[in-house]
Structure formats: structure tokens, C-alpha cells
C-alpha positions in Angstrom: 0.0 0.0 0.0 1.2 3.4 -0.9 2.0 6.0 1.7 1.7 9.6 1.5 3.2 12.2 3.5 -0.5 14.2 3.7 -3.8 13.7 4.0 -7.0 16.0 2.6 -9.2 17.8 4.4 -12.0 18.2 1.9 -14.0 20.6 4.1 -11.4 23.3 2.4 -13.2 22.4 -1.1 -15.9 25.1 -0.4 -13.5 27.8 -0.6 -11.2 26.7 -3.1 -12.7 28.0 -6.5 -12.0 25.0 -8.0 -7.9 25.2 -8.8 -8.1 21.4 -9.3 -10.8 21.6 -12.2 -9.2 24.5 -13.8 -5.7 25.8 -15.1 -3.6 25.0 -17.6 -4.9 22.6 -20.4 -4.4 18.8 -19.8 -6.7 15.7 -19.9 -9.9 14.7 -17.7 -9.4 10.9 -18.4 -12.6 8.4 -18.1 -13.2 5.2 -18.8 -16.4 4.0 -21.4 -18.3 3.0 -17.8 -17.2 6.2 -16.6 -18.7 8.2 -19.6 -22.0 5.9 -19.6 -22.3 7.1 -16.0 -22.0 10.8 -17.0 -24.3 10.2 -19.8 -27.1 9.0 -17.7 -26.7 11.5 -14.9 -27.3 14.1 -17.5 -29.7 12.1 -19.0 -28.5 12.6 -22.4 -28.3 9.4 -25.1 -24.3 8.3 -25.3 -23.7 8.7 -28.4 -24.6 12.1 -28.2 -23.0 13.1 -25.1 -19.6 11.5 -26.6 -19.8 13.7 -29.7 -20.1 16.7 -27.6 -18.4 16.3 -24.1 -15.3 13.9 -25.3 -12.1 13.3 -27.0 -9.9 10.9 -28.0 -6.6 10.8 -27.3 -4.7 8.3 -28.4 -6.1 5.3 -27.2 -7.6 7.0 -24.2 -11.1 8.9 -23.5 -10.8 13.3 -22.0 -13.7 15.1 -21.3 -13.0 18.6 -23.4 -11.9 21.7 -22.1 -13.4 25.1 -21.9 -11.9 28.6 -20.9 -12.5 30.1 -17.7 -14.6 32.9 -17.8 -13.0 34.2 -14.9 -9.5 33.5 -15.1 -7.3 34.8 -17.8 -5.0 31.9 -20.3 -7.2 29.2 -17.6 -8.9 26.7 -18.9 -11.9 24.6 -16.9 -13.0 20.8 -17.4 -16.5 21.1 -19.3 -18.4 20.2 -16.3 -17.1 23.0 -13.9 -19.4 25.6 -13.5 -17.0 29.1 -14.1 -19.4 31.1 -12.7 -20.7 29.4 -9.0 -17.2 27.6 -9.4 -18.5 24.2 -8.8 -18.2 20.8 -10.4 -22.0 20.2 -12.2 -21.5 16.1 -12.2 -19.7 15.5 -9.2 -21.4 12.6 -7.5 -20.5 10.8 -11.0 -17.4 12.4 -11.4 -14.6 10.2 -12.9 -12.0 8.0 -11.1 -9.3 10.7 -11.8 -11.1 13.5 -10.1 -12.7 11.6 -7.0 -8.4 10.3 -6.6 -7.2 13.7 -6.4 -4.9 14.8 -4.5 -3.9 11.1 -3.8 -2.0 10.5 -7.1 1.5 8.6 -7.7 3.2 11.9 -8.5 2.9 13.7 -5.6 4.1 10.3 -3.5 7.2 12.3 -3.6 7.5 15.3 -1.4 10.7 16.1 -2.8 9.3 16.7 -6.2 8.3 19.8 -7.6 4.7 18.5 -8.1 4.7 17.6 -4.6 5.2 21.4 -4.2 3.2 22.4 -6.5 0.1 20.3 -4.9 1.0 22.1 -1.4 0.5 25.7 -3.2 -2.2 24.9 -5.1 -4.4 22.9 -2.9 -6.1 24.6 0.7 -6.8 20.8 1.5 -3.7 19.4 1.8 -2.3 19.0 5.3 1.0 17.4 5.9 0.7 14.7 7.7 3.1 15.4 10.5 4.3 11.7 12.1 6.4 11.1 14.7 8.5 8.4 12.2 
């Protein structure tokens, strides 16, 4: 089991703005159940909701991107709301967003995403151990 040197306090969420959901442009990975989950919750046909909300890359499934209204050069998964700042499927959500901040890149506190996590993120509390 993996250890990490923090743990989340998600209570901090509420306050946030949504920093994970938004910045520079990357990838909101799902999988097919993932996106048939989404689908349903918005209770649009698959097919559809694929050809409007997703892209392929590579061999691998993103929802798209949209600019932030609010923030200049920012860019905001599809389903974050830009103006209440809130995530508009999040109790079906994908894997890669209900994991966060407990990804194998920031395992290392040494690392510069490690650091970057600590800036970023109001939730993140070191985990101080007696070890």
C-alpha cells in the first residue's frame, strides 16, 4: 500500500474556486463506464453526449476543455461551473477526479509537483508523524 506524506481535508473544497478543475490545459481521463455514468446522470443518449463532451486521445477517453470565464489563459474541465465555481457532475465524477490529491506523483514530497500540490491545494495538510 502506498504511503503519502499528507492527507485531505476536503471541508477546504468550499472555498477553493475550483484550482483542481481549472488551469492549464491537460486531460480529464474516463473510462467507457465512466462516460456511460455521466451520460445518464445528464440524461442525455451516449452517443450524443460522446460527440459533444469527449475526445480521443490516443487510445484513451478526456472530457473537453473550456476557458474560464474568470481567469485569464485558464482553462476549466466542461463540467465545472465558471461562474458558481463548482463541479456540475460530481457525484459521478470520474475516477481521476474523486483520486485527487492522492495521485503517484505527488508520493514524492521532494518533487516539484509535490510542491506544486502544497500551493495549489487549501486541503492538503502534511501529515506530520512522529516516524
Amino acid at each position: 500500500m502506498q504511503s503519502f506524506n499528507f492527507y485531505f481535508d476536503c471541508s477546504a473544497c468550499e472555498t477553493c474556486g475550483g484550482k483542481c478543475c481549472t488551469g492549464e490545459r491537460g486531460y480529464i481521463f474516463c473510462n467507457v463506464d465512466e462516460l456511460k455514468l455521466i451520460a445518464s446522470f445528464l440524461k442525455l443518449p451516449f452517443d450524443d453526449f460522446t460527440q459533444k463532451y469527449v475526445k480521443k486521445v490516443g487510445y484513451k477517453y478526456s472530457l473537453i476543455e473550456k476557458p474560464d470565464v474568470q481567469v485569464e489563459d485558464s482553462y476549466a474541465c466542461i463540467f465545472f461551473d465558471t461562474i458558481k465555481r463548482k463541479c456540475q457532475i460530481y457525484p459521478v465524477r470520474p475516477k481521476q477526479c474523486r483520486t485527487f490529491p492522492f495521485w503517484n506523483n505527488f508520493l514524492d514530497e521532494n518533487s516539484q509537483d509535490f510542491r506544486y500540490l502544497i500551493q495549489m491545494c487549501k486541503g492538503v495538510k502534511i501529515d506530520k508523524k512522529d516516524n
